[in-house]
Structure formats: structure tokens, C-alpha cells
C-alpha positions as CSV (number, residue, x, y, z in Angstrom):
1,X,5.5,78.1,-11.7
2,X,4.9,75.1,-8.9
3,X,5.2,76.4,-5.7
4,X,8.6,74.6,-4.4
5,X,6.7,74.1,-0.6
6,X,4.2,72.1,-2.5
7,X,6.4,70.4,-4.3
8,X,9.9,69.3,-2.7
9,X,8.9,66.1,-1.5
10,X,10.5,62.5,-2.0
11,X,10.0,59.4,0.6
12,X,12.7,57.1,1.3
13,X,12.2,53.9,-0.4
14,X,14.2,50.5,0.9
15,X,12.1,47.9,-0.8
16,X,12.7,46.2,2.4
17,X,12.6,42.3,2.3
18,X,10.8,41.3,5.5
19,X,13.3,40.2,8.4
20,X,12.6,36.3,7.4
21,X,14.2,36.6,4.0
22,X,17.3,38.5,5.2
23,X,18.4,35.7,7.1
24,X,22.0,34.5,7.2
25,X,22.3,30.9,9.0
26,X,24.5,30.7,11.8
27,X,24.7,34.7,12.5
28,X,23.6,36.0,15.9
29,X,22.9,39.4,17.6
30,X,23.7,37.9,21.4
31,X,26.0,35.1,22.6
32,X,24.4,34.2,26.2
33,X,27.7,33.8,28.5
34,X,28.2,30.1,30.1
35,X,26.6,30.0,33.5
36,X,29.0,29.5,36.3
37,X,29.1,26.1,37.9
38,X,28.2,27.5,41.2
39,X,25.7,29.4,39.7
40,X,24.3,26.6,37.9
41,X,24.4,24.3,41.0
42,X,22.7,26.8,43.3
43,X,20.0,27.4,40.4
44,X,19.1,23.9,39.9
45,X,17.4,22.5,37.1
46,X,15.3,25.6,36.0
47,X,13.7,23.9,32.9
48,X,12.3,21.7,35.1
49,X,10.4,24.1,37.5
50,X,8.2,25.3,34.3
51,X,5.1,23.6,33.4
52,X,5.2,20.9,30.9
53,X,2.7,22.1,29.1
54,X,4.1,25.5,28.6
55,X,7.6,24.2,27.7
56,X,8.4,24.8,24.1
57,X,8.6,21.3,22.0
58,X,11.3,23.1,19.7
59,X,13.6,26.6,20.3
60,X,10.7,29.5,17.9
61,X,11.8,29.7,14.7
62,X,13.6,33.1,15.1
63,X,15.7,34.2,11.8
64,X,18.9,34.2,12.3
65,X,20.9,37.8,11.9
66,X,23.5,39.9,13.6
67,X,22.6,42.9,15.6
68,X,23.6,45.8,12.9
69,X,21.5,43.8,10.7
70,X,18.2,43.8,12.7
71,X,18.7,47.7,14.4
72,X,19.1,48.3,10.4
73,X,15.9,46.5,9.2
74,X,13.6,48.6,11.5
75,X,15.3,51.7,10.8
76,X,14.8,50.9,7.1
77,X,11.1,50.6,8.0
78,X,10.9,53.1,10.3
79,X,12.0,55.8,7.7
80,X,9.3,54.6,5.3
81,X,6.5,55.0,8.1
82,X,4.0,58.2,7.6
83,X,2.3,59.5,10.8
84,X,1.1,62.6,12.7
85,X,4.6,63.3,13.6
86,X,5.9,63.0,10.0
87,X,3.3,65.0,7.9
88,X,0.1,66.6,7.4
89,X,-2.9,64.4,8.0
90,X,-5.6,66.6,7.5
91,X,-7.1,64.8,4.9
92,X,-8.0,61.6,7.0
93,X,-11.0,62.6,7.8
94,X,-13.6,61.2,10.9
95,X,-10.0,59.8,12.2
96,X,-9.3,63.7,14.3
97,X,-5.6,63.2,13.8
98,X,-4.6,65.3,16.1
99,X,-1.1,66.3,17.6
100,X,-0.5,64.0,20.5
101,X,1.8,65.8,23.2
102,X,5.0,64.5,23.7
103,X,5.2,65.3,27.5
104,X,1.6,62.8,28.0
105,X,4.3,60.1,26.0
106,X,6.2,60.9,28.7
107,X,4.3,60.1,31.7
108,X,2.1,57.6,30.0
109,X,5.8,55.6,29.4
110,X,6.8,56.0,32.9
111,X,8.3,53.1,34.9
112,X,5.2,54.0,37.2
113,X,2.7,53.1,34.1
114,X,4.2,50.4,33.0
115,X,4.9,48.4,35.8
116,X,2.2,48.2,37.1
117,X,0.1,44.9,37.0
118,X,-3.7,44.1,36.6
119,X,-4.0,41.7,39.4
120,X,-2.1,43.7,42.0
121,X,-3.7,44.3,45.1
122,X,-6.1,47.6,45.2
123,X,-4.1,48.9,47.8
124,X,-1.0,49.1,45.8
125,X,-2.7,50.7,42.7
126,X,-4.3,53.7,44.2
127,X,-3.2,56.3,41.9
128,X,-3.9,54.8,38.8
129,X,-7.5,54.0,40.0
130,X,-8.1,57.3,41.4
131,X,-6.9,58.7,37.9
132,X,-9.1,56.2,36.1
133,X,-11.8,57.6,38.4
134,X,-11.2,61.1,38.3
135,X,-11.4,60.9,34.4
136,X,-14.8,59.0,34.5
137,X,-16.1,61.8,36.5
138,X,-14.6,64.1,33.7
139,X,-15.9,62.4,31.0
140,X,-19.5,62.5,32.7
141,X,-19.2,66.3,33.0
142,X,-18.6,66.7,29.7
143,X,-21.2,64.1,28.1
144,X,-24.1,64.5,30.7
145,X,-23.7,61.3,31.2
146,X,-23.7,58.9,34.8
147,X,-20.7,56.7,34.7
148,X,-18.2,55.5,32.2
149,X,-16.3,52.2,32.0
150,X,-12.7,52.6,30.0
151,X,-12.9,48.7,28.7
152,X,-13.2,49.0,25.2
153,X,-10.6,49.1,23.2
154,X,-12.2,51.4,19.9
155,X,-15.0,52.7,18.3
156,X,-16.2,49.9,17.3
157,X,-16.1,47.9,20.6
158,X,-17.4,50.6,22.1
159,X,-20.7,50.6,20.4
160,X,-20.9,46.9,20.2
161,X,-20.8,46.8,23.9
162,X,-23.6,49.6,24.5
163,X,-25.5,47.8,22.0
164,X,-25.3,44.7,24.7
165,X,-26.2,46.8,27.3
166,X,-29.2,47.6,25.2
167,X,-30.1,44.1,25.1
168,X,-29.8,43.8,28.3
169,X,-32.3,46.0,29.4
170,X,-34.3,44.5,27.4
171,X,-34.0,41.2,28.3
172,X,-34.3,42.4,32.2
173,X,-37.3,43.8,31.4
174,X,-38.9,40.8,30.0
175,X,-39.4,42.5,25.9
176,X,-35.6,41.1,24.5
177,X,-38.0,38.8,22.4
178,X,-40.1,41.4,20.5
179,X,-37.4,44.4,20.6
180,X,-35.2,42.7,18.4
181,X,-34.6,46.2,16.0
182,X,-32.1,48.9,16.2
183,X,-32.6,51.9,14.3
184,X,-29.1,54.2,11.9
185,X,-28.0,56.2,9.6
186,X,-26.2,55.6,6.5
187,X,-24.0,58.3,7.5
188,X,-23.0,57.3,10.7
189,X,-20.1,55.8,11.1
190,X,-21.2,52.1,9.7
191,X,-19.9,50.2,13.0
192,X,-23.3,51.8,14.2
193,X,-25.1,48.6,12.5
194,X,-22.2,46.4,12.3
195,X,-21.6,46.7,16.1
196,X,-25.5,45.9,17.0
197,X,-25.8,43.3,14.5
198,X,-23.1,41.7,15.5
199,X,-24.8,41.8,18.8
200,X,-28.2,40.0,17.6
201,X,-30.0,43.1,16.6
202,X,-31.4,43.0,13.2
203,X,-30.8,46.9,11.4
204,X,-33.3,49.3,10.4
205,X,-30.9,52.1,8.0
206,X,-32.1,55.5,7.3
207,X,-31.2,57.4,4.4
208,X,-30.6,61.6,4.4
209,X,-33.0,63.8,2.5
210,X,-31.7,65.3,-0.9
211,X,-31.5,68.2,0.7
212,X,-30.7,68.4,4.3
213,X,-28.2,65.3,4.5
214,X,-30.1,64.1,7.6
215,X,-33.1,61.7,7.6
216,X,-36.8,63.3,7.9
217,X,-38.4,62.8,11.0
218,X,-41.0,61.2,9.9
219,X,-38.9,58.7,8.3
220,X,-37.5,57.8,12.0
221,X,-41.5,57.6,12.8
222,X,-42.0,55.6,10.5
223,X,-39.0,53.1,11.3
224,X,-40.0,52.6,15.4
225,X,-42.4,50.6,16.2
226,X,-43.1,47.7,18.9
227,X,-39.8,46.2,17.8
228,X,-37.5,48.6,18.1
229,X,-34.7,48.4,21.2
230,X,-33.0,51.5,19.9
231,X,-31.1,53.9,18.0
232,X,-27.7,54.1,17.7
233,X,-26.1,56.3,15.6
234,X,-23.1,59.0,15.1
235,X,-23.7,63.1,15.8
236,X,-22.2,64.8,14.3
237,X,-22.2,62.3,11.0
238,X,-19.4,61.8,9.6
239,X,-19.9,64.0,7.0
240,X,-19.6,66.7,9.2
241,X,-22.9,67.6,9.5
242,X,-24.6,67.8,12.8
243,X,-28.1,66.5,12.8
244,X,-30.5,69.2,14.8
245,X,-32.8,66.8,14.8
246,X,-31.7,64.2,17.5
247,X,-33.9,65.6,20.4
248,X,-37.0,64.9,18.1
249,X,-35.5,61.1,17.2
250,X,-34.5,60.7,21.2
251,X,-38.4,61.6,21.9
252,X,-39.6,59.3,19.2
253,X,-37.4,56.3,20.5
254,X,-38.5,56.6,24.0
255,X,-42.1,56.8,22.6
256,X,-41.3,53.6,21.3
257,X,-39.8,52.0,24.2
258,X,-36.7,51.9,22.8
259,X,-32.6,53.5,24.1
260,X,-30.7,55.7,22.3
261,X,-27.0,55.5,22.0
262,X,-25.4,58.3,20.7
263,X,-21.9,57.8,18.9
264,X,-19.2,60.7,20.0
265,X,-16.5,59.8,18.1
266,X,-16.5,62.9,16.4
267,X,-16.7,64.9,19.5
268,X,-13.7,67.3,19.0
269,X,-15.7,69.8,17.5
270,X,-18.7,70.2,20.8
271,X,-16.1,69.8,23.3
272,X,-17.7,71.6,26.2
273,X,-20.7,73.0,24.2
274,X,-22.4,70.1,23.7
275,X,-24.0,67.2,26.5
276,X,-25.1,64.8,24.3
277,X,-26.9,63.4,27.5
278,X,-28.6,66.5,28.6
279,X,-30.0,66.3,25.3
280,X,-31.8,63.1,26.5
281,X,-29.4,60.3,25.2
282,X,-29.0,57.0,27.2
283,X,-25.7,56.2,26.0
284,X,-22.6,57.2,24.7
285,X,-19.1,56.5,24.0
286,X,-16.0,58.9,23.4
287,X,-13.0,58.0,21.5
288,X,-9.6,58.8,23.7
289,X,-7.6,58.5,20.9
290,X,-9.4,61.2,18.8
291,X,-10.8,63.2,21.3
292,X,-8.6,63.3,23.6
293,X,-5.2,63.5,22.1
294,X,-4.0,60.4,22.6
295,X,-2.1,57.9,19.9
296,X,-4.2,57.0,17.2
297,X,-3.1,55.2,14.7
298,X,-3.8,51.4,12.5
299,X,-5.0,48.9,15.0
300,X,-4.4,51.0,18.1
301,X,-3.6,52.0,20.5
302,X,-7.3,52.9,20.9
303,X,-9.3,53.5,23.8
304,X,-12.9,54.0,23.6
305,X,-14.8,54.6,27.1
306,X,-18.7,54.2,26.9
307,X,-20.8,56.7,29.1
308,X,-24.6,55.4,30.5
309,X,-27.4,57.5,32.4
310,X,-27.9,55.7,35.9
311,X,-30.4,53.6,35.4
312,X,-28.0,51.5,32.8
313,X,-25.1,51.6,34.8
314,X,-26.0,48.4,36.2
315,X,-25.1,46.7,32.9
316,X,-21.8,48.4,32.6
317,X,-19.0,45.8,32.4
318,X,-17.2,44.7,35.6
319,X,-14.8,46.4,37.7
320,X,-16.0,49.7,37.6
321,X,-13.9,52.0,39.6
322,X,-15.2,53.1,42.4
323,X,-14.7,55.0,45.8
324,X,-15.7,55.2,49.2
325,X,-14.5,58.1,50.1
326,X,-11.1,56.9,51.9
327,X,-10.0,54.5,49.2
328,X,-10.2,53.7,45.6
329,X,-11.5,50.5,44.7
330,X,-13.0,47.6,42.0
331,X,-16.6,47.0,42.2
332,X,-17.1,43.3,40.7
333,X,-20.6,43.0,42.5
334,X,-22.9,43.9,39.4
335,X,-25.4,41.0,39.1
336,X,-27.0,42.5,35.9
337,X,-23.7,43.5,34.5
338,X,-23.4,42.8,31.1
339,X,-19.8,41.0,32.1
340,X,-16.2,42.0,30.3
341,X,-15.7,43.1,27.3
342,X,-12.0,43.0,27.2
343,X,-9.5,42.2,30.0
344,X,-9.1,44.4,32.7
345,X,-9.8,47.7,32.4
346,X,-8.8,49.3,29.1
347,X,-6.3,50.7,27.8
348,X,-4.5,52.4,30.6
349,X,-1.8,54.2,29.1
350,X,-4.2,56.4,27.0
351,X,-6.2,57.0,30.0
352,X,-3.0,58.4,31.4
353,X,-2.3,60.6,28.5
354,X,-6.2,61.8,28.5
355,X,-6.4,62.5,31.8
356,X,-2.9,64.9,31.2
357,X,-4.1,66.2,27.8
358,X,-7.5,67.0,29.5
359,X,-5.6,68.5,33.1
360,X,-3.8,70.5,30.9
361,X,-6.4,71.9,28.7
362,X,-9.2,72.7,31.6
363,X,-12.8,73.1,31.1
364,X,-12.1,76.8,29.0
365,X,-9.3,74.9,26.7
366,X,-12.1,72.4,25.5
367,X,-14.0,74.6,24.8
368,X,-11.1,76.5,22.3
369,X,-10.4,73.5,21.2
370,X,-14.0,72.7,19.4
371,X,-14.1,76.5,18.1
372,X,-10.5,76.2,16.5
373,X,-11.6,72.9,15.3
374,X,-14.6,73.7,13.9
375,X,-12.4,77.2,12.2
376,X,-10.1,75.1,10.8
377,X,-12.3,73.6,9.1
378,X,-14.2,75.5,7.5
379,X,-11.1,77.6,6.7
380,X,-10.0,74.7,4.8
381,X,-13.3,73.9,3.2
382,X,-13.7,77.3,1.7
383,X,-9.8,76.6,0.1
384,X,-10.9,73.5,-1.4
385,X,-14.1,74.6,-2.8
386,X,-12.0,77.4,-4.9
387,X,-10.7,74.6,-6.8
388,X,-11.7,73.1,-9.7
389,X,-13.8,70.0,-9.6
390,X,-14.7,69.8,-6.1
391,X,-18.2,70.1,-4.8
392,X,-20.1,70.0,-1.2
393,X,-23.3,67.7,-1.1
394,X,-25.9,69.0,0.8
395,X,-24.2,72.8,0.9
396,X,-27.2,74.6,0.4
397,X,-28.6,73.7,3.8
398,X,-25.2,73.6,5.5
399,X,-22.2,75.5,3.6
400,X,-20.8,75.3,6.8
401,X,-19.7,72.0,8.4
402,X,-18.5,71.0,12.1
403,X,-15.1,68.6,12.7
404,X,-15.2,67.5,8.6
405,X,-16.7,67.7,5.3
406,X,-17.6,65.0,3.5
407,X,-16.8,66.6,-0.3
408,X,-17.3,65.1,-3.9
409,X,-14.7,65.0,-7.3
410,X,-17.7,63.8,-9.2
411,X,-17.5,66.9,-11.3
412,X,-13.9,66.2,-11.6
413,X,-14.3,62.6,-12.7
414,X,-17.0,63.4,-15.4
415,X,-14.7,66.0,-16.8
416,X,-11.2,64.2,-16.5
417,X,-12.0,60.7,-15.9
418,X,-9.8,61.0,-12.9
419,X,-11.6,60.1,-9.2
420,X,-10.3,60.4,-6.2
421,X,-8.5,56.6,-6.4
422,X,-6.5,58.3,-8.9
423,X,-5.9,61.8,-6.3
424,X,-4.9,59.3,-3.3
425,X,-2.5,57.8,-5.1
426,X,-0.6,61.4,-6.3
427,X,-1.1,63.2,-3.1
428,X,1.2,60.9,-1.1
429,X,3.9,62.2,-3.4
430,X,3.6,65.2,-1.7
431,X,4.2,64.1,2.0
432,X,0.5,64.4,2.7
433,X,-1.6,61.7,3.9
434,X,-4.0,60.2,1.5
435,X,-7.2,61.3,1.6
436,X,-10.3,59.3,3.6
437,X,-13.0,58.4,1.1
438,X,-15.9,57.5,3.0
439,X,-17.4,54.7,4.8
440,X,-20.0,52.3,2.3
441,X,-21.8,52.9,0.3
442,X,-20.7,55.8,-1.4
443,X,-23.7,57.9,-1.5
444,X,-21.6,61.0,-2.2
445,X,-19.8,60.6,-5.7
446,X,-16.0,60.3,-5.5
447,X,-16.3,61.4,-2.0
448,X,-13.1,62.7,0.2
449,X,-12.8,63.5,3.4
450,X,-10.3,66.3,5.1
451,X,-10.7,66.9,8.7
452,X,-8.2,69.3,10.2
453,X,-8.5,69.1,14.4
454,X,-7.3,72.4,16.3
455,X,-3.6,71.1,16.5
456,X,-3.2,72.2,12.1
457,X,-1.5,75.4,12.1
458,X,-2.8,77.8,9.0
459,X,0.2,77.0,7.1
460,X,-0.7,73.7,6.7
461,X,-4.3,74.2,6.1
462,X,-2.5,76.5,3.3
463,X,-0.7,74.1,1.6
464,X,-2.9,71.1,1.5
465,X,-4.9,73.2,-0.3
466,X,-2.1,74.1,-2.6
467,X,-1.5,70.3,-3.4
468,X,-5.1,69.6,-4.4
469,X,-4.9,72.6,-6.5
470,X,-2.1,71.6,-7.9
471,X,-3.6,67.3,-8.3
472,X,-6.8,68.8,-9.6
473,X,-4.6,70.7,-12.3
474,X,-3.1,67.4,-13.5
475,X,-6.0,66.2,-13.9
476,X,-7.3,68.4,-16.1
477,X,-4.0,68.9,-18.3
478,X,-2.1,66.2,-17.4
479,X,-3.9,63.2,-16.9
480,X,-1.1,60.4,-17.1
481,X,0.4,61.9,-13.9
482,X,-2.0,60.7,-11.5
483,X,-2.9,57.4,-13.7
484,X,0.8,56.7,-12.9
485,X,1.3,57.8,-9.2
486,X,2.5,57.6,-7.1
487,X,6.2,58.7,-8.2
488,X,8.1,59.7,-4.6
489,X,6.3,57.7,-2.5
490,X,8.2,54.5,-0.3
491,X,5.7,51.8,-2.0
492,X,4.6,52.3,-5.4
493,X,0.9,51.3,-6.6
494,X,-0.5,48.5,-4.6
495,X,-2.1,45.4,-6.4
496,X,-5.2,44.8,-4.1
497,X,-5.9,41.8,-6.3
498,X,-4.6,39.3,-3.5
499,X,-7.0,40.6,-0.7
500,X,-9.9,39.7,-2.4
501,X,-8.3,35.8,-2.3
502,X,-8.5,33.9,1.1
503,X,-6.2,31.8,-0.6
504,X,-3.5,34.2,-1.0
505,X,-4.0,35.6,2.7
506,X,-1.5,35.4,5.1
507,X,-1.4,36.2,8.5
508,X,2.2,34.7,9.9
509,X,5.4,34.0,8.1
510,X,4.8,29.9,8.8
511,X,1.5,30.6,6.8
512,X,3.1,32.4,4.5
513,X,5.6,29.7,3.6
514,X,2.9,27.1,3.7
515,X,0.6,28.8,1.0
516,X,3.9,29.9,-1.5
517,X,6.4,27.1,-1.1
């Protein structure tokens, strides 16, 4: 008999056209009232006092609708959305989707926040700079690291710009020409060879042992030599395995000459146990809006602060936030710096809300948050290894994992012909977010990826364990199920055909039009 928790689910679906094609000429949502002649006469000729330049040529091409009709579009949309707030997320693992407090919305949304400008005067901007400050100083506590800049925006950016500092240092010291070489990990988070490469670096990847899911050290001693800058890598991988290791790889890299940059980003689970820079790395970067409860979701809002031992911070990008023991203040005056990396100085709302969620916790609550992190987890990963078909890579050396666990279906698949493609697209029947494979290339088999932070409560742990009993099941008795999923979801199977077409890309409705009419 199907357990009715597991089972009771059905999504809202609209088949909402987008707001273009709803159009109705001549409606509107807002009459703007006739200006009074004295008004008008006082005023003057307004259009006039704007730039030429930055005068529209026509009115924007707005579609035309009444006010119902647009509140009842987004609501339509809205009630098809799928977040943190609307269902379990465990499953999207390296992503810590954890609950973000509604009272940091609060003060992060304040009029306080948000109107506040960029280019006011330091003197008028005090509080948020000693907060920005305060943080920093938090941040290097917990990392071991010197100072911290709040510029980039995610991960990604984040590693990008400390691989730029890395060249940097280089380049200062007169060796940029023959350290051209940055040393990863196929299971690090793959912006760890993007990021540098993107920055000029040319990528040495290491591959994990058969037996350990780490690389062997003399594998990184055999990857250094007189051309390497540096490493830069995630710990704990991604596959929720943390790599004992590093100390040996952050002696071998300084050997070499080279920096190592150590990717946080799964951090949750060494919260306050853990100094990745006591352990001798050079770099760092935290991610606010995994870490440190703060909105994660699509393209952002991320926040991604990068940490630097003292001898780097030199190269850190400009303002840093400084003070002088009377005032708060931005500190432009960095000749080596390695300039911005985004405008201003981050994303400052999720340095509010980090700041609270971190206030709030204190130094004993990050703490308990890695240990239930790290419980939940492997709670969940003894649940899912009951079922059949699912299998843990590496488990002989590590049956336990930290923040997530990169599992397999390859038994699964062998057996039923069904993968996980086929699981993702059932389990969002259930009101459960689909599952995270794992970055490429898939050197697990049919990998998935749950990661349950410290904010899942046992009962959910409980019953997304029920529905991949219940998916893996199916698959073995009732295949067509999952071929056919998903059945109560808002948007039914997607054809990925077109995004493997520039030709069929479209980024803006005017594009749109152009390429199908």
C-alpha cells in the first residue's frame, strides 16, 4: 500500500503563455492623470532637460494589458515556481539548500538596505561598511584567512578572481611567463579549471584513485613542476569526500613555487572545525548563499567573498573596507591590486543577511551546524543505500561522507534500463526537487547527488527516502512510469533539442520574434 505522505502530491499547471502573447491592444493597467497647467508651466519642458542621447527614439515596446491581467500572469507563474520555501530540496546536492530565515529577509529588505547608494559619501554609509567589515573579520576567523573582499558575485567569480590574483603574484614576481600551470581535481567543482583557464592558466586535472576517491600524492608530485602557479581545487569534493591529503598537496605546491587556493563552497559541514588557512592555504573563497544562509537560487542572488593570507592581500580588488579606528572607510590606494571584478562592493543585501544569520548563530552554533549537517547526512545516506539499486563509489574507504554523497544507479540501470534521467523526471511528481547529477564527466555511473544541510528536519530526510524507494520500485516492476514522467508536475517533459541550436536560442522577446516570424 503507497504511503499517502509520499504520494499526495500534484503541481499546479497554467500552461502559461508568456506576458507578450497575452496582449490585448489598446488595454492598460494605469491612466497617468493630465498634468495641471500650472503644474506644467512651473515644471517646464522636462523632456528637454534629459540627455539626447539617453532619450528614447520610440515609447519600449511594453505589451499592452489591464492590471488584473498582469497581477494574474505572475501569480500563474508564481504558483508553478519550486523552491526552498515550497518543498524538499535535499536532493540538490553541492548547492547546501538550506532554510534561509525570514527575519534576515526582513532586515536585508529594509528601507535602510535598500536605499542606500554606492557612490554616497563614506560618511553617510557607516553602518553598512562597519557591517561589511565586521563580517570580513568574521569570515577570517573562521577560514584562517587575512582579509576578504565581498566582490564577487558566485562561485565561480570567486575562483576566477583568486586565480587572477595568482597571476598576479606571479607576474610581480617576474615568473608569470614560465608559471603558466594550475593544478585540479576532477571532482572539484569544475569552475576550478574553468575559472583559471578562463584566466590564462593552462589546466593540469587529476584523477581519484579506484579506491580512495582522492588523487595519490605522488600523482600531485608528479603534476608540479617549474611551471606550475598553483592549485586550486574544492575540499571537501563535491562528492562529499574530504581529501586528508591537502596539507601534503599545500607542501608539494609551495615546493614548487606555486599558491594554493582552496574552494569552500562546501563549507557547511567544517563550520568552526576546520581553517582551511591554518592548514597552510593561500586562498579561499566561501559561498554566502550556501554557507551562510542566505538566498540561493538560479542565477543569484549569490555572493561569493574570497579570503587571502597577508601577503596577497595586496592584489585583492579595490575598495576594501577598511578602518582607522574612528571611522569606517574605502581603501582605493592598492597599486598591485588586481582591480574590480564587479561594481562596487558585492552583493550587499546577502552580506546583510550573513552577517544576521552568523550574529545569530555565534561561534558554538557553527559549530552545531556542521555536526547536524554532516548527521543528516549520513542519516540519509544509510536510508538510500537500503534501497535497491543504489550504490556508494569509493564506500570502502569512506562509508561515511561529510555535507553530500555523490551516489550511483548504475546497478539500477543495468538491471532496469532506467538511469537517473529517467528518476529526475518522476521524482518532481512528488513535490521533491530533482535530483543533482554531477558536474562532467560522469566518472560515477548514473551518479545523484542529495545533500541535506542542518535546516532538514528527520521527517523529511524520512520521506525522501520513501520516494526513491518507491521510484526505485517502479523501476523495477513498472518501468513505463518513469519512461513517461513526469505526471503531476507544472511542465511536462522538456525537449532539450532546441538548446543544442544557436539558431533556435533566444534571449529577448524581439529576438524571439526575429528568429520565428
Amino acid at each position: 500500500m503507497k504511503d499517502k505522505d509520499v504520494t499526495n502530491y500534484h503541481a499546479v499547471r497554467w500552461r502559461e503563455p508568456i506576458i507578450y502573447e497575452l496582449e490585448r491592444k489598446g488595454r492598460r493597467g494605469f491612466m497617468v492623470p493630465t498634468v495641471e497647467a500650472e503644474v506644467k508651466a512651473r515644471a517646464g519642458d522636462v523632456v528637454s532637460s534629459i540627455p539626447k542621447k539617453m532619450r528614447r527614439k520610440a515609447p519600449p515596446e511594453l505589451p499592452q494589458l489591464s492590471e488584473p491581467e498582469v497581477v494574474r500572469h505572475f501569480i500563474h507563474l508564481s504558483q508553478q515556481t519550486f523552491g526552498v520555501d515550497s518543498g524538499i530540496n535535499v536532493g540538490v546536492g553541492t548547492c547546501t539548500m538550506k532554510y534561509n530565515p525570514k527575519i534576515n529577509e526582513a532586515l536585508a529588505r529594509s528601507p535602510r538596505i535598500t536605499e542606500l547608494h554606492p557612490l554616497q559619501d563614506e560618511e553617510t554609509v557607516q553602518g553598512i561598511l562597519e557591517i561589511m567589515y565586521k563580517l570580513q573579520g568574521w569570515l577570517c576567523e573562521i577560514s584562517g584567512m587575512d582579509k576578504f573582499s565581498f566582490q564577487p558575485r558566485g562561485g565561480a567569480h570567486a575562483v576566477f578572481a583568486n586565480a587572477c590574483i595568482i597571476r598576479a603574484y606571479h607576474n610581480l614576481n617576474g615568473e608569470l611567463d614560465d608559471r603558466d600551470e594550475i593544478i585540479t581535481t576532477v571532482v572539484s567543482h569544475p569552475c576550478n579549471a574553468a575559472a583559471p583557464a578562463a584566466a590564462g592558466f593552462k589546466i593540469v586535472t587529476l584523477y581519484p584513485n579506484g579506491e580512495t576517491g582522492c588523487p595519490d600524492i605522488e600523482a600531485v608530485k608528479a603534476a608540479v613542476s617549474k611551471h606550475t602557479a598553483g592549485m586550486m581545487i574544492t575540499d571537501p569534493y563535491d562528492t562529499g569526500i574530504f581529501d586528508s591529503n591537502i596539507t601534503e598537496y599545500i607542501k608539494i605546491v609551495h615546493e614548487a613555487g606555486g599558491l594554493v587556493a582552496i574552494d569552500q563552497a562546501n563549507a557547511n559541514c567544517i563550520l568552526g572545525r576546520v581553517k582551511i588557512g591554518d592548514l597552510g592555504a593561500d586562498l579561499c573563497h566561501f559561498n554566502l548563499h550556501k554557507s551562510f544562509s542566505t538566498p540561493h537560487g538560479s542565477c543569484g542572488p549569490g555572493g561569493a567573498p574570497i579570503g587571502v593570507k597577508e601577503e596577497l592581500a595586496k592584489f585583492l580588488p579595490v575598495p576594501t573596507v577598511e578602518f582607522d579606528g574612528t571611522k569606517y572607510y574605502l581603501d582605493y590606494d592598492k597599486t598591485h591590486s588586481i582591480g574590480k571584478v564587479a561594481e562596487f562592493h558585492g552583493v550587499v543585501p546577502n552580506v546583510v543577511r550573513a552577517y544576521a544569520w552568523i550574529m545569530t548563530m555565534g561561534a558554538q552554533g557553527l559549530k552545531e551546524t556542521s555536526e547536524v549537517a554532516v548527521m543528516n547526512n549520513n542519516y540519509l545516506l544509510k536510508k538510500l543505500l537500503e534501497i535497491r539499486g543504489v550504490s556508494l563509489p569509493w564506500g570502502k574507504h569512506h562509508p561515511f561522507r561529510m555535507q553530500d554523497v555523490r551516489l550511483s544507479l548504475e546497478k539500477q540501470k543495468e538491471e532496469t534500463g532506467i538511469g537517473i534521467d529517467e528518476v529526475n523526471r518522476r521524482i518532481v511528481d512528488f513535490g521533491v526537487q530533482r535530483c543533482f547529477t554531477s558536474h562532467e564527466p560522469w566518472i560515477i555511473p548514473e551518479p545523484f547527488t542529495p545533500e541535506p544541510s542542518e535546516t532538514a528536519s528527520k521527517q523529511d530526510l524520512d520521506r525522501f527516502a520513501g520516494i526513491f524507494r518507491q521510484i526505485s520500485t517502479e523501476a523495477y516492476t513498472d518501468p513505463e512510469t518513469l519512461k513517461k514522467a513526469p505526471h503531476n508536475c507544472a511542465i511536462s517533459k522538456v525537449d532539450l533539442t532546441p538548446s543544442s541550436d544557436p539558431k533556435k536560442w533566444a534571449m529577448t522577446w524581439r529576438a524571439y520574434l526575429k528568429k520565428h516570424r
